[in-house]
Backbone as CSV, one residue per row, in Angstrom:
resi,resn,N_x,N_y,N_z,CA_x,CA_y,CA_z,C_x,C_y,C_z
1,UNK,-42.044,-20.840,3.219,-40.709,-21.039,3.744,-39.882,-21.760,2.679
2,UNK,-38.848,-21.327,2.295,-37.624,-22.560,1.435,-36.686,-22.797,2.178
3,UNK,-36.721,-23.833,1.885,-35.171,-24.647,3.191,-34.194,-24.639,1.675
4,UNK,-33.085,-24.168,2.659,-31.380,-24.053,1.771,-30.117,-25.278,2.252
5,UNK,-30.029,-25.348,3.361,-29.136,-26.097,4.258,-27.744,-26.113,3.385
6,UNK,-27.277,-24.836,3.515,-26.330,-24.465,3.042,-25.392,-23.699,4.200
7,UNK,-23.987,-23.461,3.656,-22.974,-22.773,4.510,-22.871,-21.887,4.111
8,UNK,-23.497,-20.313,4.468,-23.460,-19.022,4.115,-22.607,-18.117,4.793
9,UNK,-22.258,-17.205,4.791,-21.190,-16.096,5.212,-21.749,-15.743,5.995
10,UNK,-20.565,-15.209,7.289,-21.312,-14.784,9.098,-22.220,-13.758,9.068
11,UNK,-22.293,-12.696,8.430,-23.215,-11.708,8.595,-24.932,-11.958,7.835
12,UNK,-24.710,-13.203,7.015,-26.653,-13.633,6.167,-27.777,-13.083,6.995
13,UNK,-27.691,-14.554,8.475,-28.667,-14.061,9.197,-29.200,-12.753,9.674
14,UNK,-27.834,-11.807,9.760,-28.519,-10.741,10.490,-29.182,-9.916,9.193
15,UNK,-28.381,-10.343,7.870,-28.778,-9.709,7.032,-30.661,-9.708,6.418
16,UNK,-30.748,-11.088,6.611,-31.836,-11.504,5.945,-32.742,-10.919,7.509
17,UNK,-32.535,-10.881,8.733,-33.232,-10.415,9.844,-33.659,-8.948,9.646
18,UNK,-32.506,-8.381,9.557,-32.741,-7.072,9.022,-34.336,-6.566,7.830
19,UNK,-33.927,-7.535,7.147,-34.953,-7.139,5.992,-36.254,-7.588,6.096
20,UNK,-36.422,-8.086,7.725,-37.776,-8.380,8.335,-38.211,-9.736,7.990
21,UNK,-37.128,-10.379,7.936,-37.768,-12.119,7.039,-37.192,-12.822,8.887
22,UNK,-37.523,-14.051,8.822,-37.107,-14.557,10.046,-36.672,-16.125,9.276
23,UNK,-35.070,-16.462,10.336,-34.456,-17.702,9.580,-33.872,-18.828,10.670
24,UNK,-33.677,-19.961,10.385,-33.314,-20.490,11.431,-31.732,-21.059,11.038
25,UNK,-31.229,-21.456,11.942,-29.504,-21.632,11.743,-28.988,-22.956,12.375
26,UNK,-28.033,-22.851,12.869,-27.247,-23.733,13.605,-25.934,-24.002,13.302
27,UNK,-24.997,-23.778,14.324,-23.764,-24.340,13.956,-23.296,-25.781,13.976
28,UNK,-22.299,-25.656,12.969,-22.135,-26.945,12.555,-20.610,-27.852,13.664
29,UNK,-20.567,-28.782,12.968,-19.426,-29.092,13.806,-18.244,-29.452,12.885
30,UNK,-16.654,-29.785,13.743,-15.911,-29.639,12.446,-15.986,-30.766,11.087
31,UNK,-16.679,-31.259,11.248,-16.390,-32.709,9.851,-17.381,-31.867,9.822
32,UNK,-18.588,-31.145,10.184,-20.036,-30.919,8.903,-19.289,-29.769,8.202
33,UNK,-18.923,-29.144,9.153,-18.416,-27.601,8.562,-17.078,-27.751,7.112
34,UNK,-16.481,-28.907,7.138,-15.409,-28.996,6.231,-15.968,-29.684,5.029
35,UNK,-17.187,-30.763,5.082,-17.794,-31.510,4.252,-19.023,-29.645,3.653
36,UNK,-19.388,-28.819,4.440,-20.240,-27.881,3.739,-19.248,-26.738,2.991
37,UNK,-17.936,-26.929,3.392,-17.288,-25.754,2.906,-16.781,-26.436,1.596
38,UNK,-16.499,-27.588,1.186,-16.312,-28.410,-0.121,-17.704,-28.212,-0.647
39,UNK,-18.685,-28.137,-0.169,-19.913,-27.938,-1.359,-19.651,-26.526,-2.018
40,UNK,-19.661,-25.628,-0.529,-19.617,-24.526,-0.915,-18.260,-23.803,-2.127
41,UNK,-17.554,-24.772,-1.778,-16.134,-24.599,-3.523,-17.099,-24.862,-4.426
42,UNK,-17.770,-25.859,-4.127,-17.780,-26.426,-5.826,-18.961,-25.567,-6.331
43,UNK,-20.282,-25.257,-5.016,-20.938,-23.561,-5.581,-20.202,-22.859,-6.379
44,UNK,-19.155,-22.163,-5.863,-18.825,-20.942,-6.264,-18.054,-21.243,-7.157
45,UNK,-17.374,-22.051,-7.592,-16.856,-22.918,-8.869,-17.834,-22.307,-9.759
46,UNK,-19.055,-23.220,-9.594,-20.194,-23.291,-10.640,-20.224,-22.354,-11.155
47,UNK,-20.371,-21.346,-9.993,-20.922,-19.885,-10.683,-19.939,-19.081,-11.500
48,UNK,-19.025,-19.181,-10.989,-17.969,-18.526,-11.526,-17.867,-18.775,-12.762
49,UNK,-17.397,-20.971,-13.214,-17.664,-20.974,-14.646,-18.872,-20.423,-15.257
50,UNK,-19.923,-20.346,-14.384,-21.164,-19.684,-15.549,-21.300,-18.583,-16.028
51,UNK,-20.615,-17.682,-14.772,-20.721,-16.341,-15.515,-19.086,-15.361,-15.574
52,UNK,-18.143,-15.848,-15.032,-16.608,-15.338,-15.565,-16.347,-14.353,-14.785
53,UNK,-17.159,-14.179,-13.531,-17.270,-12.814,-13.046,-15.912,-12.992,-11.902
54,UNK,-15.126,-11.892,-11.980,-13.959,-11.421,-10.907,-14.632,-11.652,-9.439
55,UNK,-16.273,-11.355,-9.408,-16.830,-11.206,-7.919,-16.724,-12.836,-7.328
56,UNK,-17.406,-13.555,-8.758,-17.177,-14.936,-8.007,-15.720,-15.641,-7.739
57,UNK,-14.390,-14.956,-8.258,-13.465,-15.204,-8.037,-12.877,-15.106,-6.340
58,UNK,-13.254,-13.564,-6.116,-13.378,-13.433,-4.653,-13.835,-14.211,-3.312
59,UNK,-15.301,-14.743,-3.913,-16.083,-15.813,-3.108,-15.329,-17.158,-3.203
60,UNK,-14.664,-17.449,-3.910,-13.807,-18.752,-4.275,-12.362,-18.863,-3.203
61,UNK,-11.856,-17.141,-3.491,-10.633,-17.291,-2.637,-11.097,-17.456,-0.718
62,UNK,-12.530,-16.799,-0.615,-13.002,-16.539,1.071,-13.420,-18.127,1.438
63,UNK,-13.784,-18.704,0.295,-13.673,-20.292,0.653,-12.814,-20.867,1.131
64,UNK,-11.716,-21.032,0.260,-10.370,-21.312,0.504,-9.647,-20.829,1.691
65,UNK,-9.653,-19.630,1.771,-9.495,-19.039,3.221,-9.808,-20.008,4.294
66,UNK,-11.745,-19.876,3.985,-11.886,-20.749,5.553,-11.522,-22.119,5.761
67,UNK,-11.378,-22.655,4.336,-10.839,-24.272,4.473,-9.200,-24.297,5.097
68,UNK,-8.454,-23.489,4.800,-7.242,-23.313,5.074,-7.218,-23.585,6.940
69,UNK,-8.416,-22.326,7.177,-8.495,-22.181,8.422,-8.785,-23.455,9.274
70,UNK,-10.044,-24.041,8.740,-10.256,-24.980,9.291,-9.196,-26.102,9.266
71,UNK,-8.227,-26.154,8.781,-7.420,-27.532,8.047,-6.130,-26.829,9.025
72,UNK,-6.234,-25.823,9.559,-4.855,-25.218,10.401,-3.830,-24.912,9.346
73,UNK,-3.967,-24.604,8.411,-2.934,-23.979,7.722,-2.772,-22.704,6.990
74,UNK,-1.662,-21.980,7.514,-1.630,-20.599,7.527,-1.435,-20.437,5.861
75,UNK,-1.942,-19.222,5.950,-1.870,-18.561,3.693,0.023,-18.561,3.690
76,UNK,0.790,-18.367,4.752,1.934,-18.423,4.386,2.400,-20.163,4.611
77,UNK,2.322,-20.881,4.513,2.437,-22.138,4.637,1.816,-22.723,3.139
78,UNK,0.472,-22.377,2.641,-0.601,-22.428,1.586,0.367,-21.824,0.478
79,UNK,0.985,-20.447,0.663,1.637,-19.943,-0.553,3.012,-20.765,-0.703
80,UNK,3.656,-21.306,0.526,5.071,-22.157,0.184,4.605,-23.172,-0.734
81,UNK,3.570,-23.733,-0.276,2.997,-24.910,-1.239,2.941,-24.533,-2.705
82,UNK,2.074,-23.358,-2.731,1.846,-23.089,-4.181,3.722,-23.007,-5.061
83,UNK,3.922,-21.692,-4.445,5.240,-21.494,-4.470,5.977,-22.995,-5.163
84,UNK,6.289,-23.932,-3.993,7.334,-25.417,-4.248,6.530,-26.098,-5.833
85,UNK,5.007,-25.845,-5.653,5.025,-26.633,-6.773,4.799,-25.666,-8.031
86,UNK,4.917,-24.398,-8.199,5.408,-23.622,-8.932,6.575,-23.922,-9.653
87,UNK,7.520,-23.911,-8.888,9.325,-24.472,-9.158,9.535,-25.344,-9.717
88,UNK,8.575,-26.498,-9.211,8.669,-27.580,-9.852,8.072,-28.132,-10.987
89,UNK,6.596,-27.663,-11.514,6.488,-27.946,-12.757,5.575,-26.667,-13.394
90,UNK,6.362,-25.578,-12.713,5.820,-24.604,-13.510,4.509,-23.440,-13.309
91,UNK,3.976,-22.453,-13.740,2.886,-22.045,-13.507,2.072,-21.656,-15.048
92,UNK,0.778,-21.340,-14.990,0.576,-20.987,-16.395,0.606,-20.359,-17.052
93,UNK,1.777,-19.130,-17.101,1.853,-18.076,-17.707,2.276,-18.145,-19.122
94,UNK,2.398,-19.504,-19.833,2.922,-19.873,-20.685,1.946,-20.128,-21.979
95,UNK,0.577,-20.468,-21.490,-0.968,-20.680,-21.983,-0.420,-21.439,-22.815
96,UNK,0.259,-22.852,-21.812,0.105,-24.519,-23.110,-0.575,-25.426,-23.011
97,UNK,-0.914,-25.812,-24.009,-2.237,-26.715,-23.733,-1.717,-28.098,-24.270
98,UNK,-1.272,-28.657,-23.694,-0.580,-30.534,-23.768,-2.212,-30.988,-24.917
99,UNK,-1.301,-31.344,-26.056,-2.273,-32.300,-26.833,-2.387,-33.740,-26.667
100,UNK,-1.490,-34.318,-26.760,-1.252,-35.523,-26.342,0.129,-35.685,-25.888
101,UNK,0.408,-37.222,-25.686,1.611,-38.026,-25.263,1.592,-39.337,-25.884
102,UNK,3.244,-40.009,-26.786,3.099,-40.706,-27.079,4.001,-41.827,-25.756
């Protein structure tokens, strides 16, 4: 048996059931579920810096998603945000890299 005690995507169990393995679960509650979905960023962070892949980009945004969800705030509320602080100091389409400040 390996224990994970991780926050995996809704369909795992049936997945890993399917393939004749047997797993155990439990739902969480909302402070576990928001404290496992911050691990689960900084997972898919990891991976992403390790390997550059577009797929782990995807898994990064379905994070975000559910944190949004959980936190009650809609992607159009999430994009005003991005949006306001866009306006205000910019986005990176510019590729500058601040050396210093005196």
């Amino acid at each position: 048996m390996k224990t994970y005690n991780k926050l995996v995507r809704d369909n795992i169990p049936q997945i890993i059931t399917n393939s004749g393995k047997k797993c155990a679960t439990r739902a969480l509650n909302d402070a576990e579920y928001l404290s496992a979905l911050d691990a689960k960023l900084g997972e898919e962070v990891g991976e992403y810096l390790q390997s550059g892949a577009v797929e782990e980009l995807a898994d990064i945004a379905e994070v975000i998603r559910a944190i949004l969800r959980a936190k009650k705030c809609s992607l159009q509320r999430f994009d005003s945000i991005r949006k306001q602080k866009a306006r205000q100091n910019g986005a990176f389409a510019q590729k500058i890299m601040l050396l210093s400040v005196d």
